[in-house]
TORBARO-80536 format. One record per residue (C-alpha): residue number from 1; x, y, z. Coordinates in steps of 0.1 Angstrom, whole numbers. Each point is the difference from the previous one (the first is absolute). Layout:
# TORBARO-80536
+-----+-------+-------+-------+
: num :    px :    py :    pz :
+-----+-------+-------+-------+
: NUM :     X :     Y :     Z :
...
+-----+-------+-------+-------+
//
This chain:
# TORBARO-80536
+-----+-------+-------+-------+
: num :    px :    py :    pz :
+-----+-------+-------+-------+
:   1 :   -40 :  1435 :  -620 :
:   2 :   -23 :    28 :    -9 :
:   3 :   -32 :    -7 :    16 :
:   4 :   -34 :    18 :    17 :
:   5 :    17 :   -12 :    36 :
:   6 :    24 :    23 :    -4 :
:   7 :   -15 :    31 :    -3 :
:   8 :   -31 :    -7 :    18 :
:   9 :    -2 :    17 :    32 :
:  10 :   -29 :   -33 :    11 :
:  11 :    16 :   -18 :    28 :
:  12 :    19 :   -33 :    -6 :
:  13 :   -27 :   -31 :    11 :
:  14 :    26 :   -21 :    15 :
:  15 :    -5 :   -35 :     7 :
:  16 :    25 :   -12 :    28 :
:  17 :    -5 :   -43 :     6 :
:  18 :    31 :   -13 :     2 :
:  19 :    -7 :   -30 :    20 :
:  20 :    32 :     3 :    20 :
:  21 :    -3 :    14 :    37 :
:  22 :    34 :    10 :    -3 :
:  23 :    -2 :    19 :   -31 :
:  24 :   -32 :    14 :     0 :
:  25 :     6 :    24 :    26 :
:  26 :    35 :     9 :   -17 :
:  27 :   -20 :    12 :   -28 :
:  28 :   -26 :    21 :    16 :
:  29 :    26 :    19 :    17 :
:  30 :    14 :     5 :   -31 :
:  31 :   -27 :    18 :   -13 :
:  32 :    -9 :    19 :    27 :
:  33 :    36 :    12 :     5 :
:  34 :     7 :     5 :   -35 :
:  35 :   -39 :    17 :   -17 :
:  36 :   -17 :    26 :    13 :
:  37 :   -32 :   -15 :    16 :
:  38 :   -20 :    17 :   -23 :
:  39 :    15 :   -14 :   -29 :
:  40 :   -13 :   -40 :     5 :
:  41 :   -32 :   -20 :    11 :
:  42 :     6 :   -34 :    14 :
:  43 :   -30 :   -21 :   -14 :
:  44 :    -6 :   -38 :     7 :
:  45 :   -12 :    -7 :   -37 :
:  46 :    11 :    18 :   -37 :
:  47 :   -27 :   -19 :   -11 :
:  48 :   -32 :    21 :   -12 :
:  49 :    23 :    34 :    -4 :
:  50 :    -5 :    19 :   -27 :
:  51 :    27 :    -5 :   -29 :
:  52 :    18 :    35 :     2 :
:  53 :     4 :    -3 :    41 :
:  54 :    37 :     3 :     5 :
:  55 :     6 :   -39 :    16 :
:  56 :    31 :   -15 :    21 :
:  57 :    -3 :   -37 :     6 :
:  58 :    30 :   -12 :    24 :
:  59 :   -13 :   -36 :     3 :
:  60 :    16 :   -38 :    -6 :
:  61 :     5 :    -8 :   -35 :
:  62 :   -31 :   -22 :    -3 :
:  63 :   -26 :    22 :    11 :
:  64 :    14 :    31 :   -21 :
:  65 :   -33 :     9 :   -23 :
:  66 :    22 :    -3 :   -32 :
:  67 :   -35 :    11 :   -22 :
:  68 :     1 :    36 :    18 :
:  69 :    36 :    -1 :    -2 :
:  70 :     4 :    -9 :   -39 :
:  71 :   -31 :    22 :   -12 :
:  72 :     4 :    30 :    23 :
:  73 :    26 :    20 :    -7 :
:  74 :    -8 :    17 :    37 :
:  75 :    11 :   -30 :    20 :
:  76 :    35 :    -7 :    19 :
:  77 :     8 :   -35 :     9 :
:  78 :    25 :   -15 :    21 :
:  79 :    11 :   -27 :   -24 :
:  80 :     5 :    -5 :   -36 :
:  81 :   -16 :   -29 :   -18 :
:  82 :    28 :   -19 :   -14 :
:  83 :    32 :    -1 :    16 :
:  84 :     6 :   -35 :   -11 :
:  85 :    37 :    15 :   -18 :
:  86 :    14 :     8 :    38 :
:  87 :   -13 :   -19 :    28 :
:  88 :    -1 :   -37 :   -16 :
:  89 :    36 :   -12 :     5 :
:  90 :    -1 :   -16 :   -37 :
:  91 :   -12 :    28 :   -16 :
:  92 :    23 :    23 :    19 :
:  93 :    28 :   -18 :   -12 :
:  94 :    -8 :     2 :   -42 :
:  95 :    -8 :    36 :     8 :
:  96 :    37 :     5 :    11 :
:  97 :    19 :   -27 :   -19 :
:  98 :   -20 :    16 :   -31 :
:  99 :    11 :    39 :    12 :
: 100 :    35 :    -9 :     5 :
: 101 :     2 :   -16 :   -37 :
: 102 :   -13 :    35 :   -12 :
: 103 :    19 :    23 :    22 :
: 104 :    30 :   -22 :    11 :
: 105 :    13 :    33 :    22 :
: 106 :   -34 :    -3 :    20 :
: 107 :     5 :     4 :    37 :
: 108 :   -19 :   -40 :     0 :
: 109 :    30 :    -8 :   -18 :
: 110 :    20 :    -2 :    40 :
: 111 :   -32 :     5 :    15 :
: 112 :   -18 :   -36 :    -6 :
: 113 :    11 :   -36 :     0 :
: 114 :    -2 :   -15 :   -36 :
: 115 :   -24 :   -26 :     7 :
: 116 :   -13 :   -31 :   -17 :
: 117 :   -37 :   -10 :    -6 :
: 118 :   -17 :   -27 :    -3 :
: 119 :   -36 :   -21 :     3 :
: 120 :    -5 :   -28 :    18 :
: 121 :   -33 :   -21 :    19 :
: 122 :    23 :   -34 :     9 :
: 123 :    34 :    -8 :     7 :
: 124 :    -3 :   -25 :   -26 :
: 125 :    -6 :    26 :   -28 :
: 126 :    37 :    18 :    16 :
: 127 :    18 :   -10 :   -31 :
: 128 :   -21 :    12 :   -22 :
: 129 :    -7 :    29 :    10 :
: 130 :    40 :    11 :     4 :
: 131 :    10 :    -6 :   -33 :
: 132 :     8 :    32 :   -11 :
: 133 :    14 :    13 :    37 :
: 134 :    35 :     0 :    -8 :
: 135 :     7 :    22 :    26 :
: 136 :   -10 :   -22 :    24 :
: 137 :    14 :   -35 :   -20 :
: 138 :    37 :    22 :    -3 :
: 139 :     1 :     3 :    36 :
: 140 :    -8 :   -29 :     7 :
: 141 :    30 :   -16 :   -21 :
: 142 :    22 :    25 :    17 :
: 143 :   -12 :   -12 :    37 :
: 144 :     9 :   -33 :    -9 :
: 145 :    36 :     6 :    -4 :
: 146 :     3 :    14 :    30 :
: 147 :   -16 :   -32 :    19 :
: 148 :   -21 :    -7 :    34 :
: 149 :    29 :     4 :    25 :
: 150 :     7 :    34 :   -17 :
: 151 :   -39 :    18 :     2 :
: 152 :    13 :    32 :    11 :
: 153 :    19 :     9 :   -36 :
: 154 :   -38 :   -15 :   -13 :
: 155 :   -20 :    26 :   -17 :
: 156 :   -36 :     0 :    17 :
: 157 :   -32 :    12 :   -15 :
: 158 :   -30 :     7 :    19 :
: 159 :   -35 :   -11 :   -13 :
: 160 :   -33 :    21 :    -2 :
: 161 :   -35 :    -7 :    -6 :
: 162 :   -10 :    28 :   -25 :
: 163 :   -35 :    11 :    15 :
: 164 :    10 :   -11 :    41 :
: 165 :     1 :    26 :    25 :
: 166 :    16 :     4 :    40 :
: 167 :    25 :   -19 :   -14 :
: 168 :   -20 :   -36 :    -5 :
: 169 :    18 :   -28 :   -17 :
: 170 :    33 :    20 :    -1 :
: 171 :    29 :   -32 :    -2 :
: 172 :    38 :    -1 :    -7 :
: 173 :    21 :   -24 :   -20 :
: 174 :    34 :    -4 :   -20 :
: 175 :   -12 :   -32 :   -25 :
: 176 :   -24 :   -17 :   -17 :
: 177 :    -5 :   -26 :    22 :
: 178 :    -9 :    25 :    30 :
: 179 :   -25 :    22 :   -23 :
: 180 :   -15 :   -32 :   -11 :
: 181 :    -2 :   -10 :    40 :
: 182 :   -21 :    30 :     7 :
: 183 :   -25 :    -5 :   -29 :
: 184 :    -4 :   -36 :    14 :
: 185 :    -4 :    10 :    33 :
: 186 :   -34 :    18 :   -16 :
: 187 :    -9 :   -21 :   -21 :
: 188 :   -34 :   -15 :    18 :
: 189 :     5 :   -38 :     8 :
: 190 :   -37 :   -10 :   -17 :
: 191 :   -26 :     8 :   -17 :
: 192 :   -21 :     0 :    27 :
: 193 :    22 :    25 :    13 :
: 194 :     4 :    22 :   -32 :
: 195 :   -40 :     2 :    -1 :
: 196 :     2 :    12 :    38 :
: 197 :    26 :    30 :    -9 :
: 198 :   -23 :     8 :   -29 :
: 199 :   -28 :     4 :    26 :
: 200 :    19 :    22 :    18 :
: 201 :    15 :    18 :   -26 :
: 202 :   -36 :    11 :   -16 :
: 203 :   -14 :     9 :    33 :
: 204 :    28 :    22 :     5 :
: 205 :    18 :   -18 :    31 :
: 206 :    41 :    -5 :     4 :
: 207 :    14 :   -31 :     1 :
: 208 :    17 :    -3 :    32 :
: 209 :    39 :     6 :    10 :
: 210 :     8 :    17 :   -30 :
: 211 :   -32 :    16 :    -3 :
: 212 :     0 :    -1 :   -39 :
: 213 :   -30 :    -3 :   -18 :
: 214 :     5 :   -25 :   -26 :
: 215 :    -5 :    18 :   -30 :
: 216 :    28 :    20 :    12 :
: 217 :    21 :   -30 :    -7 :
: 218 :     8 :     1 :   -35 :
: 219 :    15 :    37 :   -13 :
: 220 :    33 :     3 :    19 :
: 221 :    33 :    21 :     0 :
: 222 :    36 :   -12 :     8 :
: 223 :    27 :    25 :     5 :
: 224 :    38 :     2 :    11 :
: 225 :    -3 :     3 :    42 :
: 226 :    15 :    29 :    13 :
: 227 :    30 :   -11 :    15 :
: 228 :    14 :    20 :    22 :
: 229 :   -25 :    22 :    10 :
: 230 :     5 :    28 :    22 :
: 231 :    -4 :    -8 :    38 :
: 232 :    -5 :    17 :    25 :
: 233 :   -15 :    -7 :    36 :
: 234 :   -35 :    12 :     9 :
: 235 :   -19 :    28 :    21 :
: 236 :    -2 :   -27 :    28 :
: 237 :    31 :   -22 :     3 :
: 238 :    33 :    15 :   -11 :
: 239 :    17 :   -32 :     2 :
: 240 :   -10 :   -17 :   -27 :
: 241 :     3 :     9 :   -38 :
: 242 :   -29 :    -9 :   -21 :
: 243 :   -12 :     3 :   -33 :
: 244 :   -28 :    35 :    -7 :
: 245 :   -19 :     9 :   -32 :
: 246 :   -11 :    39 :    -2 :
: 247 :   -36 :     7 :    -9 :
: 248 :    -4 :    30 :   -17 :
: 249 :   -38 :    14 :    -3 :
: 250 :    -6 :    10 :   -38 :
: 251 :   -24 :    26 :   -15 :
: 252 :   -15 :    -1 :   -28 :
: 253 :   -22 :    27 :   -11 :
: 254 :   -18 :     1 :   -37 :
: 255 :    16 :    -6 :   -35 :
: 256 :    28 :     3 :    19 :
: 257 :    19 :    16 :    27 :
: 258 :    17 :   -22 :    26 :
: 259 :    13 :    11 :    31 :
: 260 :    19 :   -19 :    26 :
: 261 :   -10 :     7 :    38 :
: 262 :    41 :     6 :    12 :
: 263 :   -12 :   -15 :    34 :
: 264 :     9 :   -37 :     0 :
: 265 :    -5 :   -31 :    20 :
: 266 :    25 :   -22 :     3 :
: 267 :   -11 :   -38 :    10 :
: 268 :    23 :   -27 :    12 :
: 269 :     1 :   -35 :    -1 :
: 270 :   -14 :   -22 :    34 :
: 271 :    37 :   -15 :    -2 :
: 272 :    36 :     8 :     0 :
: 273 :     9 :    -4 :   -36 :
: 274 :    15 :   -30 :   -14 :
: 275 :    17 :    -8 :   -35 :
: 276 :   -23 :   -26 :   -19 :
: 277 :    25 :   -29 :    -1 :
: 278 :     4 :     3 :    37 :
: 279 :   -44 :    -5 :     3 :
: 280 :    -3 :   -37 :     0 :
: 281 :   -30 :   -22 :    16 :
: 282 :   -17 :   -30 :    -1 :
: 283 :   -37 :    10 :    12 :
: 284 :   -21 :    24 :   -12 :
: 285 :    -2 :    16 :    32 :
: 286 :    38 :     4 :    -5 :
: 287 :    -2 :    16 :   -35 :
: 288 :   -27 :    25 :     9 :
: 289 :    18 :     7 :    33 :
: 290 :    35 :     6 :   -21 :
: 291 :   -16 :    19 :   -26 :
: 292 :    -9 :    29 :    25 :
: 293 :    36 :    10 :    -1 :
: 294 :    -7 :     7 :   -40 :
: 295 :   -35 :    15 :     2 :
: 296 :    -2 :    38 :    12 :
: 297 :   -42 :     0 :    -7 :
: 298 :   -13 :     7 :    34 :
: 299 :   -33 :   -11 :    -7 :
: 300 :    12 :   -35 :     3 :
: 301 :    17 :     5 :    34 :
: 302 :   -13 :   -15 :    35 :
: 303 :   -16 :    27 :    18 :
: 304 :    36 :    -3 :    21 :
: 305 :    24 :     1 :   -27 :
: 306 :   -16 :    33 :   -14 :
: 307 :     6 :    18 :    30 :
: 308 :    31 :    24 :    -7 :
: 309 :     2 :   -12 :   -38 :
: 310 :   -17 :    29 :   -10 :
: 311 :    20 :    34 :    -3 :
: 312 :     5 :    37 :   -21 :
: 313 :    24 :    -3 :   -29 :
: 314 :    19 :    29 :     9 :
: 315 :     6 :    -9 :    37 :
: 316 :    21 :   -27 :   -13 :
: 317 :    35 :     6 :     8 :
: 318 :    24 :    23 :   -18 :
: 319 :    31 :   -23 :     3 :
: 320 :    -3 :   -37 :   -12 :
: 321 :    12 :   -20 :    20 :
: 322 :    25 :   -30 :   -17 :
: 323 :   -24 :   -23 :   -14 :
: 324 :    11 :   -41 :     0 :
: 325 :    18 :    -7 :   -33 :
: 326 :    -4 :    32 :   -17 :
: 327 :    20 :    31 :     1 :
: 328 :   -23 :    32 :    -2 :
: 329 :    16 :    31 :   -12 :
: 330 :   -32 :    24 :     7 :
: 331 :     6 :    33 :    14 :
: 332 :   -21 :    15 :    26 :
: 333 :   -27 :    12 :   -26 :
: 334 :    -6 :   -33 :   -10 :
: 335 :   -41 :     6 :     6 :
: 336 :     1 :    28 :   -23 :
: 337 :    20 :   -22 :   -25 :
: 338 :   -29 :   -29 :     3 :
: 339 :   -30 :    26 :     3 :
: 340 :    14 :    17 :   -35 :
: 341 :     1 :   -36 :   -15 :
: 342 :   -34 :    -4 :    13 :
: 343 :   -14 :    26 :   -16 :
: 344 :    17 :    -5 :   -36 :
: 345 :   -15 :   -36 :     6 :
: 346 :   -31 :     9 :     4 :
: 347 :    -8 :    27 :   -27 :
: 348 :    15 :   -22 :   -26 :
: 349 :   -22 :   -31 :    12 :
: 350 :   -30 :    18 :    -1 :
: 351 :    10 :    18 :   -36 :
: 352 :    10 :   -36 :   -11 :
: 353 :   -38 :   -10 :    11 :
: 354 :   -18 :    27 :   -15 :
: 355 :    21 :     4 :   -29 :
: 356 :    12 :   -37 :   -11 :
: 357 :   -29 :   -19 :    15 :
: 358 :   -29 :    23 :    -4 :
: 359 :   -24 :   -29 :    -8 :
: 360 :     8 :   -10 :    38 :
: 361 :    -1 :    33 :    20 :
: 362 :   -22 :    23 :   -14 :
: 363 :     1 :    29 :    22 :
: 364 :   -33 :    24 :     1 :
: 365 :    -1 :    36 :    -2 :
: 366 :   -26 :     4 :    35 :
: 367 :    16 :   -33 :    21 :
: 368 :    32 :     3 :    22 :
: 369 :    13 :   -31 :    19 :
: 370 :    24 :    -8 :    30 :
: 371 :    27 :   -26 :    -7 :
: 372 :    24 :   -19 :    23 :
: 373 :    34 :    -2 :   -18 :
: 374 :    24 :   -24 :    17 :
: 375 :    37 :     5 :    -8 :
: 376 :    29 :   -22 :    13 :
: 377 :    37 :    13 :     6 :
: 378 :    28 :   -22 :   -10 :
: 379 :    40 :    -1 :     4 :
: 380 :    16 :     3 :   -39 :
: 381 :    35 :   -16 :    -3 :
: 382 :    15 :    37 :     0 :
: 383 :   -13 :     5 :    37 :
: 384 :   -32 :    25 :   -10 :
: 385 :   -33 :    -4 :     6 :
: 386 :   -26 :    -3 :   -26 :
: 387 :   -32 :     0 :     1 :
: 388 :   -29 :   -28 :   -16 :
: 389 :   -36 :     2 :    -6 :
: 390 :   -14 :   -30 :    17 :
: 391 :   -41 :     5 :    -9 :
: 392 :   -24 :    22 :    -2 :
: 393 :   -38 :    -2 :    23 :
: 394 :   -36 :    17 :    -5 :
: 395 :   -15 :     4 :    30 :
: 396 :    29 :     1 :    23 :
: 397 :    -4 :   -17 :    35 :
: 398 :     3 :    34 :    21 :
: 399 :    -7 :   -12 :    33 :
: 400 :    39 :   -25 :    -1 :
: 401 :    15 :    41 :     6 :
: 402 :   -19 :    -4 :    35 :
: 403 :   -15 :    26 :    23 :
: 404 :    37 :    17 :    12 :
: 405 :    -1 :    12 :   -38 :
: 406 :   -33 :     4 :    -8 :
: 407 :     8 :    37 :    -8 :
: 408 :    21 :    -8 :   -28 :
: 409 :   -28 :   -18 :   -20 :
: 410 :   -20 :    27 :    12 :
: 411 :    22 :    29 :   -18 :
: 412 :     3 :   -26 :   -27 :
: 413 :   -42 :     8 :   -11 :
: 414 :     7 :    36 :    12 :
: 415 :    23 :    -3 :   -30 :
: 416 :   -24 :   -19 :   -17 :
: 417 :   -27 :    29 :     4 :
: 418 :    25 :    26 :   -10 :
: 419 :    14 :   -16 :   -37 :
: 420 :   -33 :   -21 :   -12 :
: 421 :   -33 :    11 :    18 :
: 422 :     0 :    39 :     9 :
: 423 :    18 :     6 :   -41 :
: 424 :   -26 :   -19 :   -16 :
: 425 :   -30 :    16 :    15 :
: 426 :    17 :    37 :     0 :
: 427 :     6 :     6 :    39 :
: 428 :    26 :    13 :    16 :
: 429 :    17 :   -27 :    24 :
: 430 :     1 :    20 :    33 :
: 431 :    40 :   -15 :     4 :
: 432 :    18 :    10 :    34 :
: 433 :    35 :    -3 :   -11 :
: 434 :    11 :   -21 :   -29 :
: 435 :   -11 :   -38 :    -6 :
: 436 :    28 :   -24 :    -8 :
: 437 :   -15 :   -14 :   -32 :
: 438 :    25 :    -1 :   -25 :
: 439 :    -7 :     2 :   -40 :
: 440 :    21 :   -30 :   -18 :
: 441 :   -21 :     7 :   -31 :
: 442 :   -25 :    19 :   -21 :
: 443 :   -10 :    -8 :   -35 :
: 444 :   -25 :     7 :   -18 :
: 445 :   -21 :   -36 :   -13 :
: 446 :   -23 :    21 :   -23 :
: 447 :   -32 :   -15 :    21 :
: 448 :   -24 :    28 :     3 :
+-----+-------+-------+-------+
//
């Protein structure tokens, strides 16, 4: 982007108000380790600044001034205003489904469950609202030739609500009957009731246990379950094999470059893993207390079970260990193997956005943004490990990486500084050795 910012020797006017003890910090440092001092003002308010004053806000999403931002070619944001195409898990899946019909060699192709969409408020409505999922109705047909006493040969499909997040209302199930259960099971039991949730819901509270709010309740996702997964035991108790997802942190910088931070976290379940057929209960304490063995989203844990679930990516071990009831044929190299899928993953998702849902995410020439990519690595029938694009978050929850690796996020917005803020204003990034943000892609969206 060709604007005044970046020949304009002015410094940057940058406001810093994350709201996030953990992060703020992170980001000053950032700065101050990454521009020359000279180069940037902090201010408390863009406010009453005149319109050709180079600006950097790096706020939350709702107190971005998106007036200064869309009208002032000058001003850098930390967000972009619609992203709708990538971090809502129904949109994110037409955005693939509808790549992969275009560009059936895509990367998404291996690189994303096919997944099955649909709307529902009650589980009374259910019927309705699966008539075209013939996915979902084929598999079922399928799991009933095989027959209760049989579950493990069952094909299981795991169930999503499109706009939850920390892994709220996340359920498993093999048959009608059991998706039908869990709808019941939130179904409210009067009308007294519904009228309470609605309170709730338009004052912004969660409804407890799950912690949904209830308009969350009606766009969901159901895809094939990942089965086997890759298990391995972790940072605190090799003993025990458990299920991990790998966050990946994800820039993305104008109309568009995206980079992939190569530092990774890798977060493990609270439980040693367990096939779905062998989770059974009769309580919901039972069924939330089983379904820690399936969910790796550490923001969920007890303050106990996240101790030791949180470790680097490319500590993990070299050699796999035998994994129970799959046969893994990975070499020693396997991270490279699953980093190289992530990053094929990733550039085509975000090309797939921009490109195939551009009505969705509309990227901005003077906004960059931070996403949390989560990736899960399964066991194919051939022994390899392949890699799967589990969802994509704004506004990552730094703080689940902890204080022992608080310098990763930090050389994360070192990064940051160095591929969106110091380009678009014209400085020179003061870098001390080379960052470990990775470009995946760079196209040009014609957005001036």
């Amino acid at each position: 982007m060709a604007s005044a910012a970046q020949t304009s020797d002015a410094p940057i006017h940058a406001l810093i108000n994350y709201e996030d003890p953990y992060v703020q910090p992170l980001i000053l440092s950032a700065l101050k380790k990454r521009l020359p001092s000279a180069s940037y003002k902090l201010v408390d308010s863009i406010k009453d600044l005149p319109s050709s004053t180079p600006c950097l806000q790096f706020v939350q999403y709702e107190s971005i001034d998106w007036d200064r931002l869309m009208s002032h070619s000058e001003s850098l944001a930390n967000a972009y205003v619609i992203r709708k195409a990538l971090i809502r898990k129904h949109y994110l899946s037409t955005t693939i489904a509808n790549w992969i019909t275009k560009y059936p060699d895509s990367a998404l192709k291996r690189g994303a469950k096919p997944s099955v969409e649909f709307e529902v408020d009650y589980a009374e409505f259910l019927d309705d609202a699966l008539v075209e999922a013939w996915e979902l109705k084929e598999s079922w047909a399928r799991n009933e030739e095989v027959g209760e006493e049989e579950k493990e040969k069952r094909e299981w499909w795991i169930l999503k609500p499109g706009m939850s997040d920390r892994g709220q209302g996340i359920r498993l199930f093999s048959s009608e009957e059991e998706l039908t259960a869990i709808f019941e099971e939130w179904d409210p039991e009067s009308d007294d009731e519904e009228e309470e949730e609605d309170a709730r819901s338009d004052a912004g509270d969660k409804d407890e246990g799950d912690g949904i709010i209830t308009s969350q309740l009606r766009h969901f996702v159901a895809q094939p379950y990942i089965h086997p997964p890759l298990l391995l035991a972790p940072p605190g108790d090799a003993t025990q094999l458990r299920k991990f997802h790998i966050r990946t942190y994800v820039l993305a910088s104008g109309a568009l470059k995206v980079f992939v931070y190569k530092p990774m976290l890798a977060l493990f379940a609270a439980r040693p893993y367990a096939a779905p057929w062998e989770t059974d209960f009769e309580s919901e304490e039972e069924r939330e207390d089983a379904m820690r063995a399936h969910l790796t989203n550490t923001c969920i844990q007890e303050s106990g079970d996240r101790e030791g679930s949180v470790g680097l990516f490319w500590n993990l071990p070299d050699d796999l260990t035998s994994q129970p009831g799959a046969e893994v044929n990975a070499q020693s190299d396997w991270k490279e193997q699953v980093f190289a899928q992530i990053k094929a993953i990733t550039g085509a998702t975000f090309e797939a956005a921009a490109r195939g849902m551009s009505i969705h995410f509309q990227p901005l020439p003077n906004a960059f943004e931070i996403f949390g990519l989560d990736f899960m690595v399964g066991i194919e029938e051939d022994g390899s490990v392949n890699t799967y694009l589990l969802e994509v978050n704004a506004f990552p929850d730094f703080r689940q990486t902890g204080d022992e690796l608080s310098d990763m996020i930090e050389g994360l917005f070192e990064g940051v500084v160095d591929e969106a803020i110091a380009p678009f204003f014209g400085k020179a990034a003061e870098r001390k050795g080379e960052n470990e943000m990775v470009k995946v892609l760079d196209v040009d969206l014609g957005r001036r």
